[in-house]
C-alpha positions as a Markdown table, in Angstrom:
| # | Residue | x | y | z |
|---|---|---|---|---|
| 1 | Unk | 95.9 | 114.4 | 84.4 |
| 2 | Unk | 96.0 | 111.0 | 83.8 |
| 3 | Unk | 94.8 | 108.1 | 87.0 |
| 4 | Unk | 98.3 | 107.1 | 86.8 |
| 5 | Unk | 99.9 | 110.7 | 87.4 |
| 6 | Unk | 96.6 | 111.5 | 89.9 |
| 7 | Unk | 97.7 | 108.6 | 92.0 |
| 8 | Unk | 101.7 | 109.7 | 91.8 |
| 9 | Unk | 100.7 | 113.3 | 93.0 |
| 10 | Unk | 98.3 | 112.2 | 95.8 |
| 11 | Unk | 100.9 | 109.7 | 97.4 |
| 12 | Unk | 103.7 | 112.9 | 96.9 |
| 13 | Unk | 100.9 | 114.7 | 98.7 |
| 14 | Unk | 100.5 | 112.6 | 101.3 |
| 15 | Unk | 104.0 | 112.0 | 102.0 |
| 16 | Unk | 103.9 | 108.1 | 100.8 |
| 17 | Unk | 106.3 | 106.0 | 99.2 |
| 18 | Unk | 105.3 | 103.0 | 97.1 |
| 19 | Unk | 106.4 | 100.5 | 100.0 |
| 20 | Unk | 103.7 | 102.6 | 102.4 |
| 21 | Unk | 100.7 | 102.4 | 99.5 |
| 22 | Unk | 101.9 | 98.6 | 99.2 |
| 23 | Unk | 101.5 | 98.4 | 103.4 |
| 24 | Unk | 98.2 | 100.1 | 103.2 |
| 25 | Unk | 96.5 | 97.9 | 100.6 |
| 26 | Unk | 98.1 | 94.8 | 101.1 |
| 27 | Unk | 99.9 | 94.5 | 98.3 |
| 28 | Unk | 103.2 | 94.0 | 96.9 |
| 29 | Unk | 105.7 | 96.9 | 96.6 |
| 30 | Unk | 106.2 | 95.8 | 93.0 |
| 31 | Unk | 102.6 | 95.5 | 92.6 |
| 32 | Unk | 102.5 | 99.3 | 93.4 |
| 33 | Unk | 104.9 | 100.9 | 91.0 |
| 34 | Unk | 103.9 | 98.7 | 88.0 |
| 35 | Unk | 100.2 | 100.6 | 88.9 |
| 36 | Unk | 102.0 | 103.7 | 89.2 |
| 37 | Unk | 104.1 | 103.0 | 85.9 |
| 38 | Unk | 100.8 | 102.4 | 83.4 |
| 39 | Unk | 97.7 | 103.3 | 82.1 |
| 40 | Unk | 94.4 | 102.5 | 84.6 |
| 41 | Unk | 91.8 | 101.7 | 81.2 |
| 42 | Unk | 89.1 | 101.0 | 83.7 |
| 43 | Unk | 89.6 | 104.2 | 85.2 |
| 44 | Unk | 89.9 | 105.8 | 81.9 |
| 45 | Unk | 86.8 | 104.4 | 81.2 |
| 46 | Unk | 84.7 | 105.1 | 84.2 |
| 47 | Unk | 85.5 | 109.2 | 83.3 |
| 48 | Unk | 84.5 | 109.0 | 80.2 |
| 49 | Unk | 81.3 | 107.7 | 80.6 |
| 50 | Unk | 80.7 | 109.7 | 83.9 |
| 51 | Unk | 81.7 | 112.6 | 81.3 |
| 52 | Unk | 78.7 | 111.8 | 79.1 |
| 53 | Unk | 76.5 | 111.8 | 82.3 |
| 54 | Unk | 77.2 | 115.4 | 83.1 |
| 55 | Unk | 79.7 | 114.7 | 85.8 |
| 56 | Unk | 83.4 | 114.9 | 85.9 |
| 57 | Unk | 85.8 | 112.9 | 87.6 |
| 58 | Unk | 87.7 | 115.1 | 90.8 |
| 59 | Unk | 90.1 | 113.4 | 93.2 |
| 60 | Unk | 89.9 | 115.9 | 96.4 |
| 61 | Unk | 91.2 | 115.1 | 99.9 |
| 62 | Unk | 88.8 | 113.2 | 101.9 |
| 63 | Unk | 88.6 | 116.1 | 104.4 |
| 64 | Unk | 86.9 | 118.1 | 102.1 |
| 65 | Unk | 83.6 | 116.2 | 102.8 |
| 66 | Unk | 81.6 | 117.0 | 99.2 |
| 67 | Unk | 79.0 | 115.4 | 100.2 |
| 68 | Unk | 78.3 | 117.6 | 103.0 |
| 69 | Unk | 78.4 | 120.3 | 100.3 |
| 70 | Unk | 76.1 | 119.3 | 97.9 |
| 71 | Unk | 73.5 | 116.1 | 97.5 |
| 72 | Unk | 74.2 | 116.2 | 93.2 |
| 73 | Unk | 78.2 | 115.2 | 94.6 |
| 74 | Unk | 78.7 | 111.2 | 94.2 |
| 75 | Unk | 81.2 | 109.5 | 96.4 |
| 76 | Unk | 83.1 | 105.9 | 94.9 |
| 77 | Unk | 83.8 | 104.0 | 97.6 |
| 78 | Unk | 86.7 | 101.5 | 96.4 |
| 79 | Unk | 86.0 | 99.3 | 99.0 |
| 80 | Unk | 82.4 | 98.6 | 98.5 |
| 81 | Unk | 83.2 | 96.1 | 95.6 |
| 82 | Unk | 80.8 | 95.5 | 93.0 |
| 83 | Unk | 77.2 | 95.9 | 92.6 |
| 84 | Unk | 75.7 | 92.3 | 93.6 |
């Protein structure tokens, strides 16, 4: 599955429509379905060279808590920004 169709099916899961995504990041609505409507390279990116690693890319929902599961489980945190 590509990022694009990953973040298509989570927003069906959870029951939001491009204008609530938009609402939740602050963002525009148009802003939302052009991300929805392309390629994510960085993403694209990011798995492949996790892949090398050993690791594979999962989107699960958050209430899953893998990190509770195992210490080898990584969490991403989108809103930690970049390494300083």
């Amino acid at each position: 599955m590509t990022p694009s169709d990953a973040l298509k099916t989570t927003m069906e899961r959870a029951g939001l429509s491009a204008t609530d995504m938009a609402r939740a990041l602050g963002v525009s609505r148009p802003a939302v379905v052009q991300a929805m409507g392309k390629a994510h390279p960085y993403a694209d990116s990011l798995a492949r060279y996790l892949e090398a690693t050993g690791y594979i890319v999962w989107a699960v929902p958050e209430s899953l808590h893998l990190d509770a599961i195992t210490d080898d489980a990584i969490r991403i945190d989108a809103a930690a920004g970049p390494a300083k």
